[in-house]
N, CA, C and O of each residue as an XYZ file, in Angstrom:
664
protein
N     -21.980      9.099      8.556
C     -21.933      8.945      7.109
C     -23.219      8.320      6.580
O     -23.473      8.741      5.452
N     -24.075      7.477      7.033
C     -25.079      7.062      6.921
C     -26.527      7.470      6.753
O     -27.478      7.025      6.111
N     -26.288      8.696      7.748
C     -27.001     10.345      7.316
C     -26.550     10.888      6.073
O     -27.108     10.783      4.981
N     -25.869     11.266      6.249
C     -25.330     11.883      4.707
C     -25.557     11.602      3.387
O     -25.816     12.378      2.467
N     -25.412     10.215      3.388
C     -25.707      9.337      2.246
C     -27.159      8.659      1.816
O     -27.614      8.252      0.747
N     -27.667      8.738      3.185
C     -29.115      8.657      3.108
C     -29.745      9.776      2.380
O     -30.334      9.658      1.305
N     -29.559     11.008      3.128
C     -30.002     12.525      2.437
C     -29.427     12.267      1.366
O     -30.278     12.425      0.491
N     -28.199     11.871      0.781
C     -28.036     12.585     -0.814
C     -29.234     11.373     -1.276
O     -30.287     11.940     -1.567
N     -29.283     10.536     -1.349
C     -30.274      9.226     -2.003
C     -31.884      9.831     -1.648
O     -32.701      9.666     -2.554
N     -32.312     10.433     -0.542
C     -33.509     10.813     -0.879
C     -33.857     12.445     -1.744
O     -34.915     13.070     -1.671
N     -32.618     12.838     -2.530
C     -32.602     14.315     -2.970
C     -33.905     13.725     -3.881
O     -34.003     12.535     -4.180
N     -34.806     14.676     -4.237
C     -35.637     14.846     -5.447
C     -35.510     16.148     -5.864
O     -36.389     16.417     -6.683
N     -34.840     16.980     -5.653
C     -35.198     18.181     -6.212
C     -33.843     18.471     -6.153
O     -33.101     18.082     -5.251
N     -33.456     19.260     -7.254
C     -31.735     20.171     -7.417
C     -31.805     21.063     -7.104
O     -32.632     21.401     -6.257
N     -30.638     22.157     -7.859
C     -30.954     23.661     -7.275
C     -31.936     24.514     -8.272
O     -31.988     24.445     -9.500
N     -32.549     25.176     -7.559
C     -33.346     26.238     -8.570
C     -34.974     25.604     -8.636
O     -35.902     26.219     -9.161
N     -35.126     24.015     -7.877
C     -35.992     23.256     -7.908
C     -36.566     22.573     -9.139
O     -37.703     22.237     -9.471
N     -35.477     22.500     -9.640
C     -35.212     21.630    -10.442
C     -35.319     20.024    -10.071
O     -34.750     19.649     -9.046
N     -36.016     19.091    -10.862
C     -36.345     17.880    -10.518
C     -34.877     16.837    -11.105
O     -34.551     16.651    -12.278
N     -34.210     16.296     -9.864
C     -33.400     15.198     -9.859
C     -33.467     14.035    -10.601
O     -34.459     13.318    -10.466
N     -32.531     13.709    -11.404
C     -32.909     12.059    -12.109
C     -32.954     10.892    -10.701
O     -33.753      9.956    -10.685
N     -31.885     11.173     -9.498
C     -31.775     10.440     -8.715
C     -30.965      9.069     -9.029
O     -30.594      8.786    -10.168
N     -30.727      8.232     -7.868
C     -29.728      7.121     -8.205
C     -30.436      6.255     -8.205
O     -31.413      6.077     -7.477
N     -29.983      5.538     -9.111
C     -30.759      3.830     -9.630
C     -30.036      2.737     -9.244
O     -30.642      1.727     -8.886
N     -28.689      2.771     -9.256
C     -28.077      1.782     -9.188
C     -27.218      1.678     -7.476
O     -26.846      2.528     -6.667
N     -27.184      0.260     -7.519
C     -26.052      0.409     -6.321
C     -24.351      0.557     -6.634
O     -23.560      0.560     -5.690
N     -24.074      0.630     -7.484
C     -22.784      0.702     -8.068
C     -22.063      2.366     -8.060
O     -20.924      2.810     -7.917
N     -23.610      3.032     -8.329
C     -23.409      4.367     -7.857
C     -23.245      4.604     -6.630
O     -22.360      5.322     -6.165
N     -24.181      3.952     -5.951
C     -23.876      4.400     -4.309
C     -22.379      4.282     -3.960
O     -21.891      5.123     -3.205
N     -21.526      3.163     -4.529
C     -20.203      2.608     -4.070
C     -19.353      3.653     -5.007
O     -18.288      3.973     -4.479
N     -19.548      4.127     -6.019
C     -18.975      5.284     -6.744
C     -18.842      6.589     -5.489
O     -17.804      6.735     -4.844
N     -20.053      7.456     -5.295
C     -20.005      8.372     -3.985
C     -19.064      7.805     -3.105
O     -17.927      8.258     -2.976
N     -19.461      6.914     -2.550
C     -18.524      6.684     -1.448
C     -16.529      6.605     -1.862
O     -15.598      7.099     -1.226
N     -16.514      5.784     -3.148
C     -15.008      6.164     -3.160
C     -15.011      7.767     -3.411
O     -14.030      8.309     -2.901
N     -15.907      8.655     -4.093
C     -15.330      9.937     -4.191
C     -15.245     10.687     -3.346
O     -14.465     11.640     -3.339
N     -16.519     10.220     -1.932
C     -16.668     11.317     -0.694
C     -14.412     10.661      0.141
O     -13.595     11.236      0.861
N     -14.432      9.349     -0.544
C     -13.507      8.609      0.311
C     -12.354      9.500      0.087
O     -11.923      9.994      1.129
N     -11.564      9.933     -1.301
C     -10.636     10.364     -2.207
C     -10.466     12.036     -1.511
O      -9.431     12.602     -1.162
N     -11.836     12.515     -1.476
C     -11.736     14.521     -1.167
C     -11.552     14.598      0.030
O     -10.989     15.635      0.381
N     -11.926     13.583      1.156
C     -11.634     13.362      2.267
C     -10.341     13.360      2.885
O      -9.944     14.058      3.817
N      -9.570     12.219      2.042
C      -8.060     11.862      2.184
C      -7.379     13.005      1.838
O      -6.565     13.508      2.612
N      -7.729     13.658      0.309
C      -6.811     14.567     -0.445
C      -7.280     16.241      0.496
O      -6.442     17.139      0.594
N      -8.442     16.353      0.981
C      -8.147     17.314      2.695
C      -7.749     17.346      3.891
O      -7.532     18.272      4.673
N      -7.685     16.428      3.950
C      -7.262     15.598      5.926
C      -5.659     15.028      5.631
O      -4.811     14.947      6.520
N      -5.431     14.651      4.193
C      -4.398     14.137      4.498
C      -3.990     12.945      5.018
O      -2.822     12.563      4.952
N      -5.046     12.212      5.630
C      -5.016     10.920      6.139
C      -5.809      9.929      5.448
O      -6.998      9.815      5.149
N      -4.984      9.396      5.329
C      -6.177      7.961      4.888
C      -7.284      7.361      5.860
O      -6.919      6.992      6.977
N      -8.493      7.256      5.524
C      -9.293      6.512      6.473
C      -9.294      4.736      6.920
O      -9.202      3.695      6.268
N      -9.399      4.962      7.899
C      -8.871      3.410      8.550
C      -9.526      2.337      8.076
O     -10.706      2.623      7.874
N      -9.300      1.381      7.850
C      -9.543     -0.088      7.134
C     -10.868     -0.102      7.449
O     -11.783      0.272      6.715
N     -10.972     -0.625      8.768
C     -12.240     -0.721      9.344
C     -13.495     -0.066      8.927
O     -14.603     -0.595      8.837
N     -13.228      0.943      8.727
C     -13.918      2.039      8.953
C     -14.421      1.889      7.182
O     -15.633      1.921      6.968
N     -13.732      1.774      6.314
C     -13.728      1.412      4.882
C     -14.583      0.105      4.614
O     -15.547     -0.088      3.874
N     -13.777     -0.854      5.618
C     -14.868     -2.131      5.372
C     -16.500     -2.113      6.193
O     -17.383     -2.902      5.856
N     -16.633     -1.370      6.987
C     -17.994     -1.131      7.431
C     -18.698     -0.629      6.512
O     -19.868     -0.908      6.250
N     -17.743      0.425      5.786
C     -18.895      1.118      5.186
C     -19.520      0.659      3.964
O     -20.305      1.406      3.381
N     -19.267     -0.437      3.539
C     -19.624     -1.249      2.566
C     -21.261     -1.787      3.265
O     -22.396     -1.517      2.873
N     -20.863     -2.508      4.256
C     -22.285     -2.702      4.731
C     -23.447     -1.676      4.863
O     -24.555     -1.718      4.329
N     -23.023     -0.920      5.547
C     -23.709      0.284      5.322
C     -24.127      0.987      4.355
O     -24.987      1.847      4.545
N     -23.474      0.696      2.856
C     -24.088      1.137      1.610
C     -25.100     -0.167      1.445
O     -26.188      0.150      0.966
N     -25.017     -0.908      1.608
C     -25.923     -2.312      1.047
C     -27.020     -2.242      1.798
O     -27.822     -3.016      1.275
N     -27.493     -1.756      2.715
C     -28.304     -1.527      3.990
C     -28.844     -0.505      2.817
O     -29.731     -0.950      2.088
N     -28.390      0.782      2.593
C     -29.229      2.008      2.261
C     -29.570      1.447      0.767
O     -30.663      1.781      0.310
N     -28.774      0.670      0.016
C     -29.200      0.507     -1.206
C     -30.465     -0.647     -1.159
O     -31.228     -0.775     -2.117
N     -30.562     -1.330     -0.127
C     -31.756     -2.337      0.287
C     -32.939     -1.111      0.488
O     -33.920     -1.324     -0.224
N     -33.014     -0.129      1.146
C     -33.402      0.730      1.739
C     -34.738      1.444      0.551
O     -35.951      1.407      0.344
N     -33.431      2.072      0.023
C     -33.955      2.848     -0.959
C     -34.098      2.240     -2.811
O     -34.030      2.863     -3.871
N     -34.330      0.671     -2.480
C     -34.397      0.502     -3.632
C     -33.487      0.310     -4.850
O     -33.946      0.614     -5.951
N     -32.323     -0.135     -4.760
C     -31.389      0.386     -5.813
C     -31.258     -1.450     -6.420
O     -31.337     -2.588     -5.957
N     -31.059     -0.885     -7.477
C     -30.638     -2.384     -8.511
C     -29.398     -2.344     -8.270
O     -28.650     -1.394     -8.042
N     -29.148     -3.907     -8.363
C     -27.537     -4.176     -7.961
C     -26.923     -4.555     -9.597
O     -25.733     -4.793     -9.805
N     -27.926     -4.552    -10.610
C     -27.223     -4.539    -11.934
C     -27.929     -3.911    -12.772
O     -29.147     -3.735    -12.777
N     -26.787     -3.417    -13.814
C     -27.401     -2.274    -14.507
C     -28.016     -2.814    -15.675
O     -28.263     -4.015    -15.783
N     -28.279     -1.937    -16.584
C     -28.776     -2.581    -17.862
C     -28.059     -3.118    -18.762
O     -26.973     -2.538    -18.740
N     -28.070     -3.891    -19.524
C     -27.514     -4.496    -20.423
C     -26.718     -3.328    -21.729
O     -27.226     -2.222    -21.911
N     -25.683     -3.695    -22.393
C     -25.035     -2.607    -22.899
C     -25.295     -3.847    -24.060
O     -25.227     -5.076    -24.059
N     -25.691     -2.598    -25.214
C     -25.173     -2.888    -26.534
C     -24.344     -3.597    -27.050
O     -23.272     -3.406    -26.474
N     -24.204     -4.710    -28.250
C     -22.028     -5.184    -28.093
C     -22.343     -4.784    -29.640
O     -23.377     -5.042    -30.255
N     -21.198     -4.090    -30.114
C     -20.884     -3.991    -31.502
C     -20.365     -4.779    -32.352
O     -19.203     -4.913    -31.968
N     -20.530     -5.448    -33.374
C     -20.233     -6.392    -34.480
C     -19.501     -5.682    -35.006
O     -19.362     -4.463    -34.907
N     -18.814     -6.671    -35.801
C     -17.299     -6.183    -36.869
C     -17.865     -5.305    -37.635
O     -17.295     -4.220    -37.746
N     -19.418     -5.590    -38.532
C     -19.806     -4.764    -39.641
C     -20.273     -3.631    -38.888
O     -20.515     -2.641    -39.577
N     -20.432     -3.540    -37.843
C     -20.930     -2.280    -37.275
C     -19.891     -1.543    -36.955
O     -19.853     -0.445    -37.510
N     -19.123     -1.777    -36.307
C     -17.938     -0.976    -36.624
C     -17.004     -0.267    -37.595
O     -16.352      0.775    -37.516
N     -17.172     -1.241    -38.588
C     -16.717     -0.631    -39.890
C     -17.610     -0.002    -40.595
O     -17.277      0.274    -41.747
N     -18.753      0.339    -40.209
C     -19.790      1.366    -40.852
C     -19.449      2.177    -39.915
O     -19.667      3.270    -40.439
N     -18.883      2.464    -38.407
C     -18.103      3.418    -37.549
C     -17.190      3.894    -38.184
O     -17.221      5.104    -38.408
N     -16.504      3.392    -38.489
C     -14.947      3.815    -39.249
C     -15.253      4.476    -40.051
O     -14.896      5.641    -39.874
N     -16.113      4.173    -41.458
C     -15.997      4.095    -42.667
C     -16.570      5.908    -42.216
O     -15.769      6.839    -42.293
N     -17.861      6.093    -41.821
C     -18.653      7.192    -41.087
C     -17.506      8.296    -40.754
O     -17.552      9.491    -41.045
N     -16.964      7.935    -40.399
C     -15.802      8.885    -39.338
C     -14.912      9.170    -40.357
O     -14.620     10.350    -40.546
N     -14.493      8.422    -40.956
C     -13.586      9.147    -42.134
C     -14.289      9.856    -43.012
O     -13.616     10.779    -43.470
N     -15.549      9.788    -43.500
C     -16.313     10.103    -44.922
C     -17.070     11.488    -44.775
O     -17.366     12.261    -45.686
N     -17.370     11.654    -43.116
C     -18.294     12.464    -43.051
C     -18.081     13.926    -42.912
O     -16.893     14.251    -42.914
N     -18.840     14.767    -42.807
C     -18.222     16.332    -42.861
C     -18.600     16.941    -41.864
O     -18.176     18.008    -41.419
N     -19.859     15.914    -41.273
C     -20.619     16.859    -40.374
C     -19.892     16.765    -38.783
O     -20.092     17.433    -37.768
N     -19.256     15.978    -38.985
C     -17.891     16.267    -37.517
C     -16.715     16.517    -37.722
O     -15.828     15.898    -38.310
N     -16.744     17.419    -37.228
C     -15.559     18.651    -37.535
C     -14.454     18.252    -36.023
O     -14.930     18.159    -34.891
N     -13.115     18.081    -36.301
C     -12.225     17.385    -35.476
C     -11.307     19.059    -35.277
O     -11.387     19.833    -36.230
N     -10.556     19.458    -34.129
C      -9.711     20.401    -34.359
C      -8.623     20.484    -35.017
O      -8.086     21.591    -35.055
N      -8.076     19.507    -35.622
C      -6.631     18.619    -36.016
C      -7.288     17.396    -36.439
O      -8.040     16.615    -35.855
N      -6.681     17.448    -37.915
C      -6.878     16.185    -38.847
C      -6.385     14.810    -37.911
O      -7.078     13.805    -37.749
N      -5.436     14.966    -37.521
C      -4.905     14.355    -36.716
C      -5.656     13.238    -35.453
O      -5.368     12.104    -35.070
N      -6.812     14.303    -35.054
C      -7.429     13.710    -34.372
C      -8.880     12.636    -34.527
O      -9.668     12.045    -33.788
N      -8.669     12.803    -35.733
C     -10.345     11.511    -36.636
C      -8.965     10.662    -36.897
O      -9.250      9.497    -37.175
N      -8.007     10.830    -36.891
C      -7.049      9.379    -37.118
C      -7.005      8.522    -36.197
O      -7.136      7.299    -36.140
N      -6.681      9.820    -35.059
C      -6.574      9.011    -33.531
C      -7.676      8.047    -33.056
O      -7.530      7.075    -32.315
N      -9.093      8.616    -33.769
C     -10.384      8.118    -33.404
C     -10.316      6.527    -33.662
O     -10.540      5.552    -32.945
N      -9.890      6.701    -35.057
C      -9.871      5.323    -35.914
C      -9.105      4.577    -34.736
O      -9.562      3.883    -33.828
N      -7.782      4.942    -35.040
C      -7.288      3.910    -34.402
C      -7.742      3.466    -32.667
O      -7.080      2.611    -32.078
N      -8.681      4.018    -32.132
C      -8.723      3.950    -30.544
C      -9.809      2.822    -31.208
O      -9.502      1.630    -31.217
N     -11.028      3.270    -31.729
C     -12.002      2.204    -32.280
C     -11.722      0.983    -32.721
O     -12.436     -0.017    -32.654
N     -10.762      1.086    -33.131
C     -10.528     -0.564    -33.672
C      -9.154     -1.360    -32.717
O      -8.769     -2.514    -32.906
N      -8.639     -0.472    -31.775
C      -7.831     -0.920    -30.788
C      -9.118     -1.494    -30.179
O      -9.051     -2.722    -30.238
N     -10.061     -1.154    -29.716
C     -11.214     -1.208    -28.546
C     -11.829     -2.380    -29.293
O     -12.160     -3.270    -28.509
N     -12.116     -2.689    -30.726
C     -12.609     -3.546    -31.168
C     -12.148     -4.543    -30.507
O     -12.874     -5.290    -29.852
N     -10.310     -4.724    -30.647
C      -9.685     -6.032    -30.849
C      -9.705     -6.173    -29.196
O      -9.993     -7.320    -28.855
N      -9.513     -5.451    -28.323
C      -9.682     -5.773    -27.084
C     -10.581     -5.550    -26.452
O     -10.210     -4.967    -25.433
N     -11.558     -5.684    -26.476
C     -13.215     -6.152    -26.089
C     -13.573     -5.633    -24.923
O     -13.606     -4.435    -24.643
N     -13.879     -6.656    -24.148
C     -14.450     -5.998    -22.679
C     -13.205     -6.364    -21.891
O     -13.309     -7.043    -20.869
N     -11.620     -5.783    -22.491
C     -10.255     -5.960    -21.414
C      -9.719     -4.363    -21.932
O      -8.805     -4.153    -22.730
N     -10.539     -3.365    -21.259
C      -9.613     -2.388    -21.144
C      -7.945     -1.990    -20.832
O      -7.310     -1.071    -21.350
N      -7.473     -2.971    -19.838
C      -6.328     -3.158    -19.279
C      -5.361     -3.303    -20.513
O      -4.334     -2.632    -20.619
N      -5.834     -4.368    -21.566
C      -5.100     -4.670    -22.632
C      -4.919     -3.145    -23.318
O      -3.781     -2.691    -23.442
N      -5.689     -2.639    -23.608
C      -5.790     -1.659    -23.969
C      -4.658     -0.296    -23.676
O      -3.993      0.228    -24.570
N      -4.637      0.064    -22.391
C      -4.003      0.746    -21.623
C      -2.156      0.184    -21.226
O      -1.095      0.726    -20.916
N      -2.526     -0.800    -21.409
C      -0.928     -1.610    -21.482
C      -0.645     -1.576    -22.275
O       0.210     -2.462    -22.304
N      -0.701     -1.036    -23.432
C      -0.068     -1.240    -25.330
C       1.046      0.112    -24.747
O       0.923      1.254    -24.305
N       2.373     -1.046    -25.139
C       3.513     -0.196    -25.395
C       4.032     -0.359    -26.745
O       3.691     -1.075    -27.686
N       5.029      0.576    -26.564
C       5.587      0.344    -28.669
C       6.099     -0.746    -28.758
O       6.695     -0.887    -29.826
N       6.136     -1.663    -28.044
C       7.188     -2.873    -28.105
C       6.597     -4.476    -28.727
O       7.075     -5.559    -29.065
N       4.650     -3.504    -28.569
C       3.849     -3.881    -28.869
C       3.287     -3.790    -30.202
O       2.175     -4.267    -30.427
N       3.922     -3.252    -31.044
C       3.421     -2.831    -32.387
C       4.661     -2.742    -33.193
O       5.691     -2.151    -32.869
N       4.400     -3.495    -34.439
C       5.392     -3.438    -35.202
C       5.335     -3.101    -36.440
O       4.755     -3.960    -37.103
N       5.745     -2.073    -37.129
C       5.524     -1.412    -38.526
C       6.458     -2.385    -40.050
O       7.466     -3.016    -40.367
N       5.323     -1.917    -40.455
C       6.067     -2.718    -42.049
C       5.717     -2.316    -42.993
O       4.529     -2.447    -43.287
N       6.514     -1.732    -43.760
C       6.316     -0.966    -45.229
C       6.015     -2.052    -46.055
O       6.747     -3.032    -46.189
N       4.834     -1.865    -46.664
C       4.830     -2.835    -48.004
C       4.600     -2.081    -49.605
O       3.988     -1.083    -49.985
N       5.381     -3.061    -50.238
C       5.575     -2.572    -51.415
C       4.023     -2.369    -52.630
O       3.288     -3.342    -52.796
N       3.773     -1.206    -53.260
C       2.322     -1.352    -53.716
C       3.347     -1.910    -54.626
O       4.560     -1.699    -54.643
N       2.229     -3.062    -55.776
C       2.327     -4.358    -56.557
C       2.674     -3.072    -57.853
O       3.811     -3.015    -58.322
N       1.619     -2.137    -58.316
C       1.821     -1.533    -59.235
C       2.482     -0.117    -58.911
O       2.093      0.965    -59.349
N       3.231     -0.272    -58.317
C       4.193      0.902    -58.387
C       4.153      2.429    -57.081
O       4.977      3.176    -56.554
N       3.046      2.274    -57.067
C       2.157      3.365    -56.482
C       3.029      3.542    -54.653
O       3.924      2.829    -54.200
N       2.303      4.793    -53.951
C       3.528      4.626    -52.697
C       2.973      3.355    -51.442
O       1.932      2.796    -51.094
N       4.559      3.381    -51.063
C       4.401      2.604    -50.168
C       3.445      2.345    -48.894
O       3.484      3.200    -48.009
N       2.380      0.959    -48.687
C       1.738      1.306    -47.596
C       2.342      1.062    -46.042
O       3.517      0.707    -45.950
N       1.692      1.214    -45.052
C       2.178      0.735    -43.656
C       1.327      0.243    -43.281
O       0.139      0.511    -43.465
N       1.814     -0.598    -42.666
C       1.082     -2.057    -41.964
C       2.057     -1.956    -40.768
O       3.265     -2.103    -40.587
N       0.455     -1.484    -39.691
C       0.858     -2.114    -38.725
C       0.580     -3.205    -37.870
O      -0.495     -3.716    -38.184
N       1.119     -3.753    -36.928
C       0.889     -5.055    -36.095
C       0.570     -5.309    -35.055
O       1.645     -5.140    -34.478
N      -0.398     -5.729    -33.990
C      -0.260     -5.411    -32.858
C      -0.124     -6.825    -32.117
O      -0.544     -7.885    -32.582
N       0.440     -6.691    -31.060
C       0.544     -8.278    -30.117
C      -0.129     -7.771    -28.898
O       0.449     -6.812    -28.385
N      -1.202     -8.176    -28.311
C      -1.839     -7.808    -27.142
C      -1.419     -8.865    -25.980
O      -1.661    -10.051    -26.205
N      -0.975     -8.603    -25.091
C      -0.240     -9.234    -23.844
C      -1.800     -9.763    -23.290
O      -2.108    -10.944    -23.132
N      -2.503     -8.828    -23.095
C      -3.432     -9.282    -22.088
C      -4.750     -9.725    -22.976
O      -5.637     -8.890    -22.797
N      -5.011    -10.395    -23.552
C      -6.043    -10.574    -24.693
C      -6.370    -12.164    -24.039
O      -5.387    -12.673    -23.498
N      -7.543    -12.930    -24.033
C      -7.831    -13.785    -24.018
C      -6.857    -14.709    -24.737
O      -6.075    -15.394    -24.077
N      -6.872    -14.744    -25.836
C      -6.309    -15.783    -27.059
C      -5.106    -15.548    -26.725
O      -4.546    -16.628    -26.543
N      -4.299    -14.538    -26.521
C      -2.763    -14.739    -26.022
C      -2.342    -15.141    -24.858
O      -1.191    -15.495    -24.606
N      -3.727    -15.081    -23.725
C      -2.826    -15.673    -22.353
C      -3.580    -16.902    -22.482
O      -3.596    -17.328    -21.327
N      -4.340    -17.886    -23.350
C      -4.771    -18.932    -23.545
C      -6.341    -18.954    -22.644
O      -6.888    -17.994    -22.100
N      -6.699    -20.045    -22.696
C      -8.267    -20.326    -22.252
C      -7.970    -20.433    -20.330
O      -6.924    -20.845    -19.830
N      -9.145    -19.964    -19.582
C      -8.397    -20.403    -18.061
C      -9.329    -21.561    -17.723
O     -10.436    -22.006    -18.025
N      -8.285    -21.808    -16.936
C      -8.704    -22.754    -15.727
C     -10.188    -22.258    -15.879
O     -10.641    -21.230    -16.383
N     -10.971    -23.645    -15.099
C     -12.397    -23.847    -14.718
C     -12.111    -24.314    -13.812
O     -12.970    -24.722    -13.030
């Protein structure tokens, strides 16, 4: 495996000789390896042995020493409240993105500002059940129709499971 993985890390050229972006990171290297790990299992049928799993960790850190690879990536962008709501506001207003189903620039909204409120905790995210959201009709003041308000309680959110231990 060490061959293998060596050759894919020194590819420079694709097919047709076409020039490779190549791998930068070591996070990728550990990406390949769970996917060579997954097509392996899901053909053989067997799971590969512990051992054999925990070696090969060393053995990526060896080739990523090897060939150079950063063990952290670049810094990501973080979006502010007002930046987001110039997201929103964009996404509803605009014409020049065309959705297949109205339906689905709603869905947008709401994934964006779910993602707002749960930050860098995807999990929170993915755990929202309905048991989690609670609807409430409110009455417009001058007559007009009723709005909905909804609510959300995030289980896994910083501020709801409190500050941790140090």
């Amino acid at each position: 495996l060490y061959t293998f993985f060596d050759w894919l890390l020194s590819q420079r050229q694709g097919k047709g000789g076409r020039k490779r972006q190549g791998t930068k990171l070591a996070s990728s290297l550990g990406t390949y390896w769970k996917v060579f790990r997954l097509v392996y299992e899901r053909a053989a049928g067997v799971k590969l042995d512990g051992k054999m799993n925990w070696g090969m960790h060393k053995v990526l850190r060896k080739l990523a020493k090897k060939h150079g690879l950063k063990k952290i990536g670049r810094d990501k962008a973080c979006m502010y409240v007002k930046d987001l709501a110039r997201v929103l506001q964009t996404n509803l207003v605009t014409t020049e993105k065309r959705y297949p189903h109205g339906r689905y620039r709603i869905q947008a909204q709401l994934y964006l500002q779910l993602g707002g409120f749960t930050a860098n905790r995807p999990q929170a995210l993915l755990s929202l059940c309905y048991r989690h959201i609670q609807v409430t009709l409110l009455r417009d003041p001058e007559g007009g129709p009723h709005r909905v308000l909804l609510e959300f309680t995030f289980e896994f959110t910083k501020e709801f499971l409190g500050i941790k231990d140090l």
